[in-house]
C-alpha positions as CSV (number, residue, x, y, z in Angstrom):
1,X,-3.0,-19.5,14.8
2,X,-3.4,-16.1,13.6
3,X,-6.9,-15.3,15.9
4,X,-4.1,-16.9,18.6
5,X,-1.7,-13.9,17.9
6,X,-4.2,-11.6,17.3
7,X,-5.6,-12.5,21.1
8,X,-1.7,-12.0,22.2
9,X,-1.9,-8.4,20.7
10,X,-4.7,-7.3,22.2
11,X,-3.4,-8.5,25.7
12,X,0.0,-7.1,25.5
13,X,-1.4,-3.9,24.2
14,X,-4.8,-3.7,26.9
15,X,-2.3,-5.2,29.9
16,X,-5.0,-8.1,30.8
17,X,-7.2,-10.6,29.9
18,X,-10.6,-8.8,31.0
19,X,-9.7,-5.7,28.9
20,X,-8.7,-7.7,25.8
21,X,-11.9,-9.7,26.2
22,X,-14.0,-6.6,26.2
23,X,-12.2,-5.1,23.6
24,X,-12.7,-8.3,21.3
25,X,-16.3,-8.9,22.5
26,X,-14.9,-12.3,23.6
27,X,-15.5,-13.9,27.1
28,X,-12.1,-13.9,29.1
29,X,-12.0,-17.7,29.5
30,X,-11.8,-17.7,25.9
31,X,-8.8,-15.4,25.4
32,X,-7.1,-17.3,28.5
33,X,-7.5,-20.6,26.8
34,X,-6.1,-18.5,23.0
35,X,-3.1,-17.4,25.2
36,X,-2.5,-21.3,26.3
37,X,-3.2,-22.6,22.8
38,X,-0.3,-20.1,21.5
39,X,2.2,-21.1,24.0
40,X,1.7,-24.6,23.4
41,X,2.4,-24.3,19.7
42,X,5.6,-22.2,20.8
43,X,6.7,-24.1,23.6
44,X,7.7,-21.3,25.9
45,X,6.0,-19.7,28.6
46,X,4.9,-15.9,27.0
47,X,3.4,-15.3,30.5
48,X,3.9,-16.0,34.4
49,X,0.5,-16.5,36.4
50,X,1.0,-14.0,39.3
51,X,-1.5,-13.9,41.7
52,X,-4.2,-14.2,39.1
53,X,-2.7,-11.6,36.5
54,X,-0.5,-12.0,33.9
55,X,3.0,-11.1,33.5
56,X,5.0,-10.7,30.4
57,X,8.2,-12.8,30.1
58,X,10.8,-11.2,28.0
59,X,9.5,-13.9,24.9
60,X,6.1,-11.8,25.2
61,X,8.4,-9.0,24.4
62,X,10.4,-10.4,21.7
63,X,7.2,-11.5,20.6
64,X,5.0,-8.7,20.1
65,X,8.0,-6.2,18.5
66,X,7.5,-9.3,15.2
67,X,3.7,-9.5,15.7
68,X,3.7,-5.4,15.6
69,X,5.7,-5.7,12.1
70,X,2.8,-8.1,10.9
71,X,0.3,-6.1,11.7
72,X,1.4,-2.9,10.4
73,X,2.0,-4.7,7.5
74,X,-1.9,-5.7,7.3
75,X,-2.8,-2.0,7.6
76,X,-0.6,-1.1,4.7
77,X,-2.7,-3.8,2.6
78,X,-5.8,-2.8,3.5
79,X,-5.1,1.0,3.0
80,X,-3.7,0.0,-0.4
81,X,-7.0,-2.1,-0.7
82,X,-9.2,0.9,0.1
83,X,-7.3,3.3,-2.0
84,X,-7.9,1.1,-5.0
85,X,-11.6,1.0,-4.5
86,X,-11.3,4.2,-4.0
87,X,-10.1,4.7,-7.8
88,X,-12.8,3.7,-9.8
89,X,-15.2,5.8,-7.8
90,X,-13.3,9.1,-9.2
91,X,-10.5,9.5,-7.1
92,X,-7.5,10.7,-8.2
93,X,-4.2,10.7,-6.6
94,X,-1.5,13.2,-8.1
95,X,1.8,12.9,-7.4
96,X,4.0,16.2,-8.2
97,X,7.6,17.6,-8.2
98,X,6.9,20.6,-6.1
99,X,8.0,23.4,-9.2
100,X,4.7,22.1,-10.5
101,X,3.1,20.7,-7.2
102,X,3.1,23.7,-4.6
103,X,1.4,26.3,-6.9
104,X,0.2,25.2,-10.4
105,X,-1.7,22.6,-9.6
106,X,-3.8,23.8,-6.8
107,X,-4.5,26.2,-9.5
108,X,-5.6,24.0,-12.1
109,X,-7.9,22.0,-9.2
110,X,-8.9,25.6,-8.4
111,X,-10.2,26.0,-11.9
112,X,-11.9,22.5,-12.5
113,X,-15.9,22.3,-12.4
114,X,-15.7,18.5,-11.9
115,X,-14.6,18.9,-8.1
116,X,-18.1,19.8,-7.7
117,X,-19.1,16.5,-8.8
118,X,-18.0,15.3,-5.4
119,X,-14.6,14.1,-6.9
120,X,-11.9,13.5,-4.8
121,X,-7.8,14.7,-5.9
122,X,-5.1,13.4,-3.7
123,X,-2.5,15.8,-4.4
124,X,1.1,14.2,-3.0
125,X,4.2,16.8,-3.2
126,X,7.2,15.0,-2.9
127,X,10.9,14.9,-5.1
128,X,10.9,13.3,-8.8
129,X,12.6,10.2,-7.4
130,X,9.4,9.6,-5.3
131,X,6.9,10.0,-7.6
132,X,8.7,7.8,-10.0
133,X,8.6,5.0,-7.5
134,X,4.6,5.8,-6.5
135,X,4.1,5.3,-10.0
136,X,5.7,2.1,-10.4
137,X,4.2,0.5,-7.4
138,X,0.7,1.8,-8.7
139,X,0.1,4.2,-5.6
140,X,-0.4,7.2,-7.8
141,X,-3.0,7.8,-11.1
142,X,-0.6,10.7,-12.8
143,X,2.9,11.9,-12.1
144,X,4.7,14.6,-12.8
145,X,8.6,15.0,-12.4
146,X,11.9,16.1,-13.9
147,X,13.9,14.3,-17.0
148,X,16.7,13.4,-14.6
149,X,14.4,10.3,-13.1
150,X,14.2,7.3,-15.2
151,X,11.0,6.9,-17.0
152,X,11.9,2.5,-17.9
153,X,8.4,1.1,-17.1
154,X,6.4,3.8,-17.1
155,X,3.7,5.5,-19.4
156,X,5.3,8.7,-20.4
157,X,5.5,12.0,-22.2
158,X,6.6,15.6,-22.5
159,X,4.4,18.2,-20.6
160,X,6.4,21.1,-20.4
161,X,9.3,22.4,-21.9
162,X,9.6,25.8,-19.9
163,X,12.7,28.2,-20.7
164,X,14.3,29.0,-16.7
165,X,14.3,32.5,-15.7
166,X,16.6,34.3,-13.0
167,X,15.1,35.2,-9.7
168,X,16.0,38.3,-8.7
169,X,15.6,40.5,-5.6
170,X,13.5,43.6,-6.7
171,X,16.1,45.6,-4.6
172,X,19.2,44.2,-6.6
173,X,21.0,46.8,-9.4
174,X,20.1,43.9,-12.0
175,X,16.5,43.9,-11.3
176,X,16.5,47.0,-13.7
177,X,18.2,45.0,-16.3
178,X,15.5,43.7,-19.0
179,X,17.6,40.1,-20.1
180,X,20.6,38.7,-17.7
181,X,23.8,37.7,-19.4
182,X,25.9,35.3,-18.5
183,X,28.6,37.7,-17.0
184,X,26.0,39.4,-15.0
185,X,26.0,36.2,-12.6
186,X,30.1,36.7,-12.3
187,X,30.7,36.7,-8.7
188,X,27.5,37.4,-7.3
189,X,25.9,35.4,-4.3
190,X,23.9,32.7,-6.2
191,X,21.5,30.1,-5.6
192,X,21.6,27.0,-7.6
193,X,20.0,23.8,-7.7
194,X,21.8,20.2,-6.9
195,X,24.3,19.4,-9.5
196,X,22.6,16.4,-10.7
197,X,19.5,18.7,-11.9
198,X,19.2,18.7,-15.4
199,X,19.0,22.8,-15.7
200,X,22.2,22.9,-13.3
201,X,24.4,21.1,-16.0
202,X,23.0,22.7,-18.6
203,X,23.5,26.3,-16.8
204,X,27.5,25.0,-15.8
205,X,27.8,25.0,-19.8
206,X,26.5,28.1,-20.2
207,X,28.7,29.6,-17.7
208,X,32.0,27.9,-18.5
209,X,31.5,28.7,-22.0
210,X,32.0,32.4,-20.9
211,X,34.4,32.0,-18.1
212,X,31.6,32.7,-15.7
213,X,31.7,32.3,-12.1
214,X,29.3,32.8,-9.5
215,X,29.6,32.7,-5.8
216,X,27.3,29.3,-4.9
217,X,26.1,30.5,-1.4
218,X,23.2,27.7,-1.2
219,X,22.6,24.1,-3.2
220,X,18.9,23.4,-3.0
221,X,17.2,20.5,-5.0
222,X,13.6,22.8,-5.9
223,X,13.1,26.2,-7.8
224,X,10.3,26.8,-4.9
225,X,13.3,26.9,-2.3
226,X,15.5,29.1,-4.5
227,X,12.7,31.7,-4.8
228,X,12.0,31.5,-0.8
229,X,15.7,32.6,-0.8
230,X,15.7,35.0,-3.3
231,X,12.8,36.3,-1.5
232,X,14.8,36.6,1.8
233,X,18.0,38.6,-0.1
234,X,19.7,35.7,-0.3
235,X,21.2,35.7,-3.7
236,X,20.0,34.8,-7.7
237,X,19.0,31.7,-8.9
238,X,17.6,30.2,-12.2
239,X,13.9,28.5,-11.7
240,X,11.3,26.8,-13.4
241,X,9.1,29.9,-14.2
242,X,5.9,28.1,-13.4
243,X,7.5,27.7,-10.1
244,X,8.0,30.6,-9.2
245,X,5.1,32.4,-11.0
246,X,3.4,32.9,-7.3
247,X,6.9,35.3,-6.2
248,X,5.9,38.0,-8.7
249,X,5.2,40.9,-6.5
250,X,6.4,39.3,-3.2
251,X,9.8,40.7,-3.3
252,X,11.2,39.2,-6.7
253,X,11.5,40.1,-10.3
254,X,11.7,37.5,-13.0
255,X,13.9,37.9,-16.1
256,X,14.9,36.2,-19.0
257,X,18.4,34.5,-19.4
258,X,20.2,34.7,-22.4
259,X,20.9,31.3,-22.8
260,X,18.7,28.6,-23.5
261,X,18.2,26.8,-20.1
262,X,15.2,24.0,-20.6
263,X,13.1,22.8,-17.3
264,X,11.6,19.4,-18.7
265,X,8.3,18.5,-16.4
266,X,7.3,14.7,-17.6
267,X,3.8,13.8,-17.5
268,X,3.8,9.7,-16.5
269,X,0.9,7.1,-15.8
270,X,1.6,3.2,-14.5
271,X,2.2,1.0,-17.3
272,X,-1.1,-0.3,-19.0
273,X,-2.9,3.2,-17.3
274,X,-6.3,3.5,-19.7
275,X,-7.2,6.9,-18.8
276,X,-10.5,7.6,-17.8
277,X,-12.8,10.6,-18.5
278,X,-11.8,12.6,-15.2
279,X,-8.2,12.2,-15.9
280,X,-8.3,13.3,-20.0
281,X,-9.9,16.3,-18.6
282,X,-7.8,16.8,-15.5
283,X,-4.7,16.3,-17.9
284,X,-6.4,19.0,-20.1
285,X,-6.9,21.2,-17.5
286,X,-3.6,21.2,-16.8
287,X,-2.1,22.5,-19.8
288,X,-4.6,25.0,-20.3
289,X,-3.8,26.2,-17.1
290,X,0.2,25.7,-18.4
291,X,-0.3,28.2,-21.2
292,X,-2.3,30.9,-19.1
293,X,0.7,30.5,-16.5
294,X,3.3,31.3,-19.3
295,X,1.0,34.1,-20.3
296,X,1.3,35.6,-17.0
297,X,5.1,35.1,-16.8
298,X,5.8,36.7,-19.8
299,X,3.3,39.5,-18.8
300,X,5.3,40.4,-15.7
301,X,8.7,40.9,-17.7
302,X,9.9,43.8,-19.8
């Protein structure tokens, strides 16, 4: 029955029976007599014979929107099939939060000899809820995302442990200071994070514990945004430093904050991952390029 549907497709989608033969590299007697065989086993007419052509009945219809779901969900089998091939031959598909997505890892792939071994990355940028759920589903080699997500079921561990700096426009009076207090950020425009970010909570303690409180102007869920907005005059925010490594000298200042404000980036594998030669040196490419990031931070502060 399924070379019968298959025949229906190719109808519907050509608009008649010489086209879908041609396409098929079938003789059009025997995608008319596939068409009668289907209707048979449905017992409905799928077509009326007008004048020698074909004419969908509103069952064709009906028909083809579920055959369309089937098929789609054959191409999503065979991509998986392919990208799993695709894994022992040394590919490697990444998926990142963007703080460690958008600009640290294209510079750790811009540092790596092995890409001249014909390697292939797949680098995915997507939220820390995402890559969690490519992990689990086996989509993805290596992961990296925030300690809000759940790690249950996953190979995990610590990658980074990165102390959050305030983003500052170089044009704002604080930009001369050389560490921000807490009562610095008293009613100034700020840019924070979503609430349920780890760093957000912990900066809401920070802040309450001095009576502290600054004008939210913006909620945004990545330290990459907050910097575009700093950039733009927006307001302060607190960001992963890594992330916002790249803003130094494009209309920001970095600085430290007084208080201990910890971005936790979790490095995370499918359960049972064995990890194979690329990825151990991908992994340690990664926090060598980690340390000279940090390095360069710290550099561009007082």
């Amino acid at each position: 029955m399924l070379k019968e549907i298959e025949v229906f497709r190719t109808v519907m989608t050509a608009g008649t029976t010489s086209k879908a033969a041609r396409l098929m590299g079938v003789s059009q007697p025997a995608v008319s007599q596939a068409l009668r065989r289907l209707e048979q086993r449905a017992g409905i007419a799928l077509f009326l014979r007008v004048r020698g052509r074909l004419q969908p009945t509103p069952a064709a219809h009906a028909l083809l929107a579920e055959v369309d779901r089937y098929f789609v969900g054959l191409d999503i089998i065979e991509h998986r099939l392919r990208s799993l091939s695709q894994f022992t031959g040394g590919r490697l598909t990444v998926a990142s939060l963007p703080a460690l997505g958008i600009g640290f890892l294209p510079r750790v792939l811009r540092n790596m000899e092995l890409l001249a071994e014909q390697r292939t990355v797949s680098l995915q940028i997507m939220s820390s809820r995402e890559v969690r759920a490519r992990l689990l589903s086996g989509q993805c080699n290596i992961g990296l995302m925030a300690d809000e997500v759940s790690t249950i079921g996953l190979e995990h561990s610590i990658f980074s442990r990165l102390h959050g700096v305030v983003a500052i426009p170089v044009s704002h009076p604080l930009a001369r200071r050389t560490v921000i207090e807490p009562a610095d950020l008293n009613g100034q425009p700020f840019i924070a994070l979503n609430p349920e970010d780890t760093s957000r909570r912990q900066l809401q303690g920070a802040l309450d514990k001095y009576s502290v409180v600054p004008s939210v102007v913006i909620e945004t869920p990545y330290s990459v945004s907050v910097c575009e907005l700093v950039q733009q005059g927006v307001g302060l925010g607190l960001v992963n430093p890594v992330a916002a490594l790249d803003y130094i000298q494009r209309g920001i200042v970095l600085r430290p904050f007084s208080e201990e404000l910890i971005f936790t980036g979790i490095l995370a594998f499918p359960a049972g991952t064995q990890l194979t030669p690329f990825m151990q040196t991908f992994i340690a490419a990664m926090r060598t390029q980690l340390a000279a990031d940090m390095d360069a931070v710290s550099a561009s502060m007082p």
